[in-house]
DRENMARLO-195490 format. One record per residue: residue number from 0; x, y, z of N, C-alpha, C in turn. Coordinates in Angstrom, 2 decimals. Layout:
> NUM | X | Y | Z | X | Y | Z | X | Y | Z
...
REM end
This chain:
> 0 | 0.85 | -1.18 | 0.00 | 0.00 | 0.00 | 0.00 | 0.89 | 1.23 | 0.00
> 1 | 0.37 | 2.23 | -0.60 | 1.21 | 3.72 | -0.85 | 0.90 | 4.32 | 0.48
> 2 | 1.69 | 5.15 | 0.58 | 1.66 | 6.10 | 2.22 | 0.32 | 7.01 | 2.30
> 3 | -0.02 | 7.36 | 1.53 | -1.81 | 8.01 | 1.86 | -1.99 | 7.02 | 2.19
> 4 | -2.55 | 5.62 | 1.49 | -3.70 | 4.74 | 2.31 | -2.77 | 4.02 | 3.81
> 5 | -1.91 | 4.03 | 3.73 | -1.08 | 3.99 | 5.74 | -1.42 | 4.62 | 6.15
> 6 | -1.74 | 6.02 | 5.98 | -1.55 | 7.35 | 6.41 | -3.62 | 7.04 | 7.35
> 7 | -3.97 | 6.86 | 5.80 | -5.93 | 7.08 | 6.45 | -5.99 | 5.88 | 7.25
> 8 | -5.63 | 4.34 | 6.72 | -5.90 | 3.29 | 7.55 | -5.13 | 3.41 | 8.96
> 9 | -4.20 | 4.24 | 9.72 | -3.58 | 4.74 | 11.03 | -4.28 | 5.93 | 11.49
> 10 | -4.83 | 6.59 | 10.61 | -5.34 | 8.03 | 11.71 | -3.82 | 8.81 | 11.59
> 11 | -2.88 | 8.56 | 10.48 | -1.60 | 9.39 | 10.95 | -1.56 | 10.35 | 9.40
> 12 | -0.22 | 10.74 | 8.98 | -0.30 | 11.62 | 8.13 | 1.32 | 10.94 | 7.66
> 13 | 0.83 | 11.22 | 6.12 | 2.21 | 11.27 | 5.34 | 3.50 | 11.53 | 5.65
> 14 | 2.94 | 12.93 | 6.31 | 4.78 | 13.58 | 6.85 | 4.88 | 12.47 | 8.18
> 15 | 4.04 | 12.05 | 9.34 | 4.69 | 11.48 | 10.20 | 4.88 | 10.24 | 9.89
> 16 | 4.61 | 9.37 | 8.69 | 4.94 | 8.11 | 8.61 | 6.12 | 8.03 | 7.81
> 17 | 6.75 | 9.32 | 7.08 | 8.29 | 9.47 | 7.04 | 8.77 | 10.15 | 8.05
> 18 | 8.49 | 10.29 | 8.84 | 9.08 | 10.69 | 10.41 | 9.50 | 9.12 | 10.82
> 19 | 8.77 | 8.18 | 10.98 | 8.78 | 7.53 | 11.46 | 9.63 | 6.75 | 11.12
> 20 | 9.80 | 6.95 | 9.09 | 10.54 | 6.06 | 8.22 | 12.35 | 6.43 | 8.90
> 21 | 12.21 | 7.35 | 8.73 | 13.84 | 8.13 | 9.42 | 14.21 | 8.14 | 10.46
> 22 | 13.23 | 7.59 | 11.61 | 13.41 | 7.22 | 12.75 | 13.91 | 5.90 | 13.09
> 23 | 13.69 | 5.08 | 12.03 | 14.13 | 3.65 | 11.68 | 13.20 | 3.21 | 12.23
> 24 | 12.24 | 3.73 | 12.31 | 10.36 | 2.62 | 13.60 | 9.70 | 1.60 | 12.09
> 25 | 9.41 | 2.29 | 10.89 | 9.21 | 1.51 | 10.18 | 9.89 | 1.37 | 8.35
> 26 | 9.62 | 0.47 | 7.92 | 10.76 | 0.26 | 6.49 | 9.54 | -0.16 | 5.41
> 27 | 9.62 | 0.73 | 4.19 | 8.85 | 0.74 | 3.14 | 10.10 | 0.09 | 1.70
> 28 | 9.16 | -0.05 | 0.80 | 10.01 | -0.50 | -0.54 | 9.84 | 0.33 | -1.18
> 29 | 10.30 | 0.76 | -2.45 | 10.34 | 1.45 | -3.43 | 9.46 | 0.89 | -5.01
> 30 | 8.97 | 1.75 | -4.99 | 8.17 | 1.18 | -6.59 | 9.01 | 1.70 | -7.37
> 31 | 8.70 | 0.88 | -8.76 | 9.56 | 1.31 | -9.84 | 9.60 | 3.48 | -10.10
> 32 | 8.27 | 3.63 | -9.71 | 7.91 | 5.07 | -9.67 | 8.83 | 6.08 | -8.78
> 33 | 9.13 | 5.35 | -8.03 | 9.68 | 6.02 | -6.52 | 9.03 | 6.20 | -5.29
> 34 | 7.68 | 5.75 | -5.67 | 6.21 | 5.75 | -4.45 | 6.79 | 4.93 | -3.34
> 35 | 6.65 | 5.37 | -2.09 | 6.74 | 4.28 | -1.39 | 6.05 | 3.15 | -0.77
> 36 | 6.26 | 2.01 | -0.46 | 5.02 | 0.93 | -0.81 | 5.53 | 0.37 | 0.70
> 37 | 4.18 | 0.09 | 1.33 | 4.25 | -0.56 | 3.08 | 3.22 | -1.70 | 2.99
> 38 | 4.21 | -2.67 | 3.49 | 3.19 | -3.56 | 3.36 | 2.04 | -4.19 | 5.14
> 39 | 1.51 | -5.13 | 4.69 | -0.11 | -4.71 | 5.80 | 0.65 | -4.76 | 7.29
> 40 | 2.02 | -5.45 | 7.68 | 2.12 | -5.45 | 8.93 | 2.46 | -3.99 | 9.34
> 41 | 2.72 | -3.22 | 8.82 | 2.74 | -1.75 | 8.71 | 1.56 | -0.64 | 9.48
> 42 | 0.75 | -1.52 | 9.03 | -0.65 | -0.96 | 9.69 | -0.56 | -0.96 | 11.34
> 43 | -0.22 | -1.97 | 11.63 | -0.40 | -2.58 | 13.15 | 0.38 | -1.83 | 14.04
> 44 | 2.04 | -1.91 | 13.11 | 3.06 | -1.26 | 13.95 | 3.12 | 0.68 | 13.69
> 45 | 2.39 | 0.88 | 13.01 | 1.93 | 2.35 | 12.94 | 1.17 | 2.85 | 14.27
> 46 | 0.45 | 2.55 | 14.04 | -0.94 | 2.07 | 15.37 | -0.46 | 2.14 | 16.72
> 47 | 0.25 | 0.99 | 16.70 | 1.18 | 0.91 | 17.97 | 1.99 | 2.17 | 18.19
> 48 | 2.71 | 2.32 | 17.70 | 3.89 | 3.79 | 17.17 | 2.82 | 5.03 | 18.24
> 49 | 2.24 | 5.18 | 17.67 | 0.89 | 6.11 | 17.78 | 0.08 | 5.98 | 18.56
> 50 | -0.10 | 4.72 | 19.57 | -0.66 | 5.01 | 20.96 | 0.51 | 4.86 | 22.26
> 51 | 1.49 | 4.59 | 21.46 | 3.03 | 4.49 | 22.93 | 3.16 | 6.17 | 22.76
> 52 | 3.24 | 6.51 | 21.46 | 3.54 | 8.07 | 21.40 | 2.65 | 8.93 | 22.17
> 53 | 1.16 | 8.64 | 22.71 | 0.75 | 9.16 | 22.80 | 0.36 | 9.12 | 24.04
> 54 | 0.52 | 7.92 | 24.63 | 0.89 | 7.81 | 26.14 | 1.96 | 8.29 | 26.67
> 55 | 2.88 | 8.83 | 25.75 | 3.95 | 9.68 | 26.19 | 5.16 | 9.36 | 26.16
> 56 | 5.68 | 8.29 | 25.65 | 6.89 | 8.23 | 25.16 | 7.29 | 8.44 | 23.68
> 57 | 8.60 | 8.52 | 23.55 | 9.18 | 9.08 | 22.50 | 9.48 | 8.32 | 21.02
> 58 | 9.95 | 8.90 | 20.05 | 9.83 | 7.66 | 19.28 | 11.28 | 6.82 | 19.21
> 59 | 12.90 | 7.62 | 20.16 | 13.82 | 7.05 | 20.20 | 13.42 | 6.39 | 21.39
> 60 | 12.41 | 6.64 | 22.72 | 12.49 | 5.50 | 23.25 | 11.33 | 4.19 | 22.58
> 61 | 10.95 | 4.17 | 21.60 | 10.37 | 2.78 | 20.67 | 11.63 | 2.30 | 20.00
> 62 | 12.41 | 2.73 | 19.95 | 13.42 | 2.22 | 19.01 | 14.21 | 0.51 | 19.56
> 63 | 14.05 | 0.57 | 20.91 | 14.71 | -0.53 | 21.73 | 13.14 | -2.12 | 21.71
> 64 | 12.18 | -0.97 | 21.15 | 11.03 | -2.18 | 21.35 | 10.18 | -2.44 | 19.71
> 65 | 11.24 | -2.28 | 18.76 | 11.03 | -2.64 | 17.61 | 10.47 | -4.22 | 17.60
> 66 | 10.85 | -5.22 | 18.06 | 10.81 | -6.32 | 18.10 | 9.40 | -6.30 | 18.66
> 67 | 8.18 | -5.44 | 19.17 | 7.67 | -5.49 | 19.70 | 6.28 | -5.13 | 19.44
> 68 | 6.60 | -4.24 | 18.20 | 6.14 | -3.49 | 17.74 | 4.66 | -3.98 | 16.69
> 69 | 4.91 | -5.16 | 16.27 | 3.97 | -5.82 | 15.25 | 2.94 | -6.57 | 15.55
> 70 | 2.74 | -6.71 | 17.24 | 1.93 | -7.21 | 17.74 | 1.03 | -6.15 | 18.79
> 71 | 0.08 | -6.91 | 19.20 | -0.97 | -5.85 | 20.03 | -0.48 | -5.72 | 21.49
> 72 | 0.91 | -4.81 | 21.39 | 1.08 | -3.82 | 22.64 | 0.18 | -3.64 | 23.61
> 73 | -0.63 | -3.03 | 23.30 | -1.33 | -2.29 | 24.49 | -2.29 | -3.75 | 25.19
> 74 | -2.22 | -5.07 | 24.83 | -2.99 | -6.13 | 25.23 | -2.09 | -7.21 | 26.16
> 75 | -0.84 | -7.01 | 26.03 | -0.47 | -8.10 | 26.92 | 0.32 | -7.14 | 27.89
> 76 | 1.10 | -7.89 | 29.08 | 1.42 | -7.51 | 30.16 | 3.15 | -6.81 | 29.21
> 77 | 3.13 | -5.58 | 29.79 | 4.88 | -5.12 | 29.06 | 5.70 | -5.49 | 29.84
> 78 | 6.76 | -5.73 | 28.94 | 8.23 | -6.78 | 29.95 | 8.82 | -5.43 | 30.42
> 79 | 9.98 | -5.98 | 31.37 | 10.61 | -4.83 | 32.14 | 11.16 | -4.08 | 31.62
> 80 | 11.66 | -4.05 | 30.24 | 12.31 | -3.45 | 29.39 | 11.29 | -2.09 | 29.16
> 81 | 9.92 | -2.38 | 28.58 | 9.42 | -1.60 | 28.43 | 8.61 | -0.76 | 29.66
> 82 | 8.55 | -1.25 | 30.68 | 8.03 | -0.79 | 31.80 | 9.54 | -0.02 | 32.68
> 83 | 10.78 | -0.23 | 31.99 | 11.70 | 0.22 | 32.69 | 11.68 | 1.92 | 31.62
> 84 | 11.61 | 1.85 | 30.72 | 11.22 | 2.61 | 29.40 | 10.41 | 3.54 | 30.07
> 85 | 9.28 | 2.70 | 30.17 | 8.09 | 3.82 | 30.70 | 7.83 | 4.67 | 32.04
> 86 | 9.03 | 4.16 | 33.34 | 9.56 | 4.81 | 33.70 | 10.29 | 5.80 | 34.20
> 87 | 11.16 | 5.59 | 33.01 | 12.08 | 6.37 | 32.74 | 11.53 | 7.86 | 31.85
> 88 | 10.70 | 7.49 | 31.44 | 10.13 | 8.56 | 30.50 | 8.97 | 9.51 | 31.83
> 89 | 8.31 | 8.71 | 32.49 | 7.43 | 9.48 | 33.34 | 8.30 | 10.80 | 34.28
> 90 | 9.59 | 9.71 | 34.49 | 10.00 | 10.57 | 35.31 | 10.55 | 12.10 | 34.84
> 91 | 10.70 | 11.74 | 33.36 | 10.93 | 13.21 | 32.92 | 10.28 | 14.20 | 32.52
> 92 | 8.94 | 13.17 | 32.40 | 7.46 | 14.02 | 31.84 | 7.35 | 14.86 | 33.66
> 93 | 7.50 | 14.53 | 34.27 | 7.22 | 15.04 | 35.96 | 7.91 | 16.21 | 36.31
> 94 | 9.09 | 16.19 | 35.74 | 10.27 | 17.05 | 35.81 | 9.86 | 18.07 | 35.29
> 95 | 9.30 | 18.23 | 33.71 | 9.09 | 19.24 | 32.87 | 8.21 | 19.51 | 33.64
> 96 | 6.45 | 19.02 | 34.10 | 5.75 | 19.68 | 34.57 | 5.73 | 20.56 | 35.76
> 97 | 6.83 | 19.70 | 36.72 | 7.35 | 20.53 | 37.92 | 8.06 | 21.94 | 37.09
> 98 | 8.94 | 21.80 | 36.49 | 9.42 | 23.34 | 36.28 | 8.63 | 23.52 | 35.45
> 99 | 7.35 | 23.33 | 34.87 | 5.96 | 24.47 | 34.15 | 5.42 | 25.09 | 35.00
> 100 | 4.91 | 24.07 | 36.44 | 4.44 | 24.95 | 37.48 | 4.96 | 25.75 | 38.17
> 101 | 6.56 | 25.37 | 38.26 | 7.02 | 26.76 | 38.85 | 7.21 | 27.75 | 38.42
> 102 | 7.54 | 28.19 | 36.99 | 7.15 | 29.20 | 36.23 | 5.87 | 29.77 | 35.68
> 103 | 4.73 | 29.07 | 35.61 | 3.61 | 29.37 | 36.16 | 3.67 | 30.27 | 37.27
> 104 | 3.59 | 29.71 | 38.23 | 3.32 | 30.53 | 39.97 | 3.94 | 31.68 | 40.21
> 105 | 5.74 | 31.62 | 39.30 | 6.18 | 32.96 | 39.02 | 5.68 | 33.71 | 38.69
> 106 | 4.98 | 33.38 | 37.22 | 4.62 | 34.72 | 36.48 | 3.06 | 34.88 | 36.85
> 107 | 2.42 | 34.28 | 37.79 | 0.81 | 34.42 | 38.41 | 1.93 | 35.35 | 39.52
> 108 | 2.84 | 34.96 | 40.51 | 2.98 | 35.98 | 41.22 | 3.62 | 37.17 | 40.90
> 109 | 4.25 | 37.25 | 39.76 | 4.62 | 38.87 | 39.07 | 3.49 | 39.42 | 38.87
> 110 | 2.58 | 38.95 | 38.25 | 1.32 | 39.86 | 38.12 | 0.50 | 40.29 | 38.97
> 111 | 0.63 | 39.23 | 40.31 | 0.02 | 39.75 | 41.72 | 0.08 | 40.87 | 41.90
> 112 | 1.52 | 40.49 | 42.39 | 2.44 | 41.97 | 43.02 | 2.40 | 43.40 | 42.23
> 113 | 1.93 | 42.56 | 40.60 | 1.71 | 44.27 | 39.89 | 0.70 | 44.43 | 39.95
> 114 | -0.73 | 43.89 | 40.78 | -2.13 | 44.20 | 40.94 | -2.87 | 43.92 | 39.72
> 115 | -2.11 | 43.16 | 39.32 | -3.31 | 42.68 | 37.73 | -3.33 | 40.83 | 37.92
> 116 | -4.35 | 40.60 | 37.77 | -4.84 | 39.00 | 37.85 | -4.28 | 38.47 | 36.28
> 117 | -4.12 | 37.37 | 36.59 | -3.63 | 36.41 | 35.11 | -4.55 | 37.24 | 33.94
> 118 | -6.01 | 37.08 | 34.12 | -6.64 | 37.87 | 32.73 | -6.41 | 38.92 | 32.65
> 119 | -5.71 | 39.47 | 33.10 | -5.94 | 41.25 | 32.96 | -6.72 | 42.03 | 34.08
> 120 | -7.47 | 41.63 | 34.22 | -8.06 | 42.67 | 35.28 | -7.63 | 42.88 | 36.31
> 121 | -7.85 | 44.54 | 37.21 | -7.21 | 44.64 | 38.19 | -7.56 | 43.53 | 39.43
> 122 | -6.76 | 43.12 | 40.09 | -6.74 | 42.11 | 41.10 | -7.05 | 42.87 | 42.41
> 123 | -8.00 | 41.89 | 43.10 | -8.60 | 42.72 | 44.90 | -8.93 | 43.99 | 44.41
> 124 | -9.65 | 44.42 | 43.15 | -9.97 | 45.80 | 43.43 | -9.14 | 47.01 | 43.05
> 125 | -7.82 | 46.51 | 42.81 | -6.64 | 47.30 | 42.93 | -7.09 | 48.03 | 41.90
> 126 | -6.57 | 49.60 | 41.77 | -6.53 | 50.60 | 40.45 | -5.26 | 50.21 | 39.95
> 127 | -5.43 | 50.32 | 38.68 | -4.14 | 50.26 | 38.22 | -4.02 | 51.70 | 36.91
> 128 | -3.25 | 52.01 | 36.59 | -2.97 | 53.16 | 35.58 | -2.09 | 52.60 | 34.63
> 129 | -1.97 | 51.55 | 34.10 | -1.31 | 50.65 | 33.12 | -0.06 | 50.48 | 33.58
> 130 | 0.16 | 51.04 | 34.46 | 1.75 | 50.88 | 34.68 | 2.23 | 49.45 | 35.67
> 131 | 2.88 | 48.78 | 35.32 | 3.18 | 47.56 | 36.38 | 4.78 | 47.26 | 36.62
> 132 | 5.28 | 46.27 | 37.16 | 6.74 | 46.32 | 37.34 | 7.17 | 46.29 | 36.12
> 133 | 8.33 | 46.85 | 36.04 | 9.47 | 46.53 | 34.97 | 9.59 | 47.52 | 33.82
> 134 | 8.19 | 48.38 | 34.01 | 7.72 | 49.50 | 32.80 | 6.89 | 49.12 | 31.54
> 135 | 6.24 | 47.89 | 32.04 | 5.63 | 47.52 | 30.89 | 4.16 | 47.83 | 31.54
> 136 | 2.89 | 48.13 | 30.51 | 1.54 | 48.51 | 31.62 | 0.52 | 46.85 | 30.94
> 137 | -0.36 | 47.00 | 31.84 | -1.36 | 45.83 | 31.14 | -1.58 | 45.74 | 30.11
> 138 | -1.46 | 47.36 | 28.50 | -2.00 | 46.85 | 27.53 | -0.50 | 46.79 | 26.36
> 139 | 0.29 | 46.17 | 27.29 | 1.03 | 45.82 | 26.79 | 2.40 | 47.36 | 26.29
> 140 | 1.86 | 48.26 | 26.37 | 2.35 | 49.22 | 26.26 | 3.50 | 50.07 | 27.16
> 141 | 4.64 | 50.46 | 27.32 | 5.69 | 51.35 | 28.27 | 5.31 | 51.91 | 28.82
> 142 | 5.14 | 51.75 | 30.13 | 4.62 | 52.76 | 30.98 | 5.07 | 54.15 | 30.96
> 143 | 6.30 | 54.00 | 29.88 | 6.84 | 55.86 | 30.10 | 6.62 | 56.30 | 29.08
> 144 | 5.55 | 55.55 | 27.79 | 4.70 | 56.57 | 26.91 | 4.87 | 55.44 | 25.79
REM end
């Protein structure tokens, strides 16, 4: 099958199933044309590709579970390899979110302290005259003109 019909029979898209091709996750043939041609176990390990991805790992960490790939993943129990994988990946998904929230809470408390709430509006009531720390005012504008 040509990469459109991979593409509709996965729910994925052309460009990511040569993402995927260059990732070494899956291997197509060449038609005399230059089309590239995937044949049906392709379908399965697309699929797969595309719900590990989307549970949140990466596609260099699939690369160690190629062997793994052509069967129904998400149905049997994952060996330690891949549960050491998945792991390993949470723990960094945790990391990023810890430093999102702390830069979050920063910039919710810069705007405190300048009396403007996350949306814009003045916070507790406060007046504000556009002006806030640093010289920048709420509408985005220099507070010194």
């Amino acid at each position: 099958m040509r990469i459109g019909e991979l593409a509709a029979r996965t729910g994925s898209t052309a460009r990511a199933l040569r993402h995927y091709e260059q990732a070494g996750l899956i291997d197509s043939e060449r038609a005399p044309n230059g089309y590239r041609e995937y044949g049906e176990p392709a379908v399965v390990r697309v699929r797969n590709i595309r719900a590990l991805v989307a549970a949140g790992l990466t596609l260099e960490d699939l690369r160690p579970l190629l062997g793994c790939l052509d069967g129904d993943v998400l149905a049997v129990r994952p060996s330690e390899q891949v549960l050491g994988i998945a792991r390993r990946r949470l723990a960094v998904l945790e990391r990023r979110i810890a430093a999102q929230t702390e830069a979050r809470d920063r910039l919710a408390a810069a705007l405190a302290a300048a009396g403007v709430s996350a949306d814009g509006a003045p916070a507790d009531g406060a007046e504000t005259d556009g002006a806030v720390a640093g010289g920048v005012s709420t509408d985005g504008v220099g507070a010194d003109g």
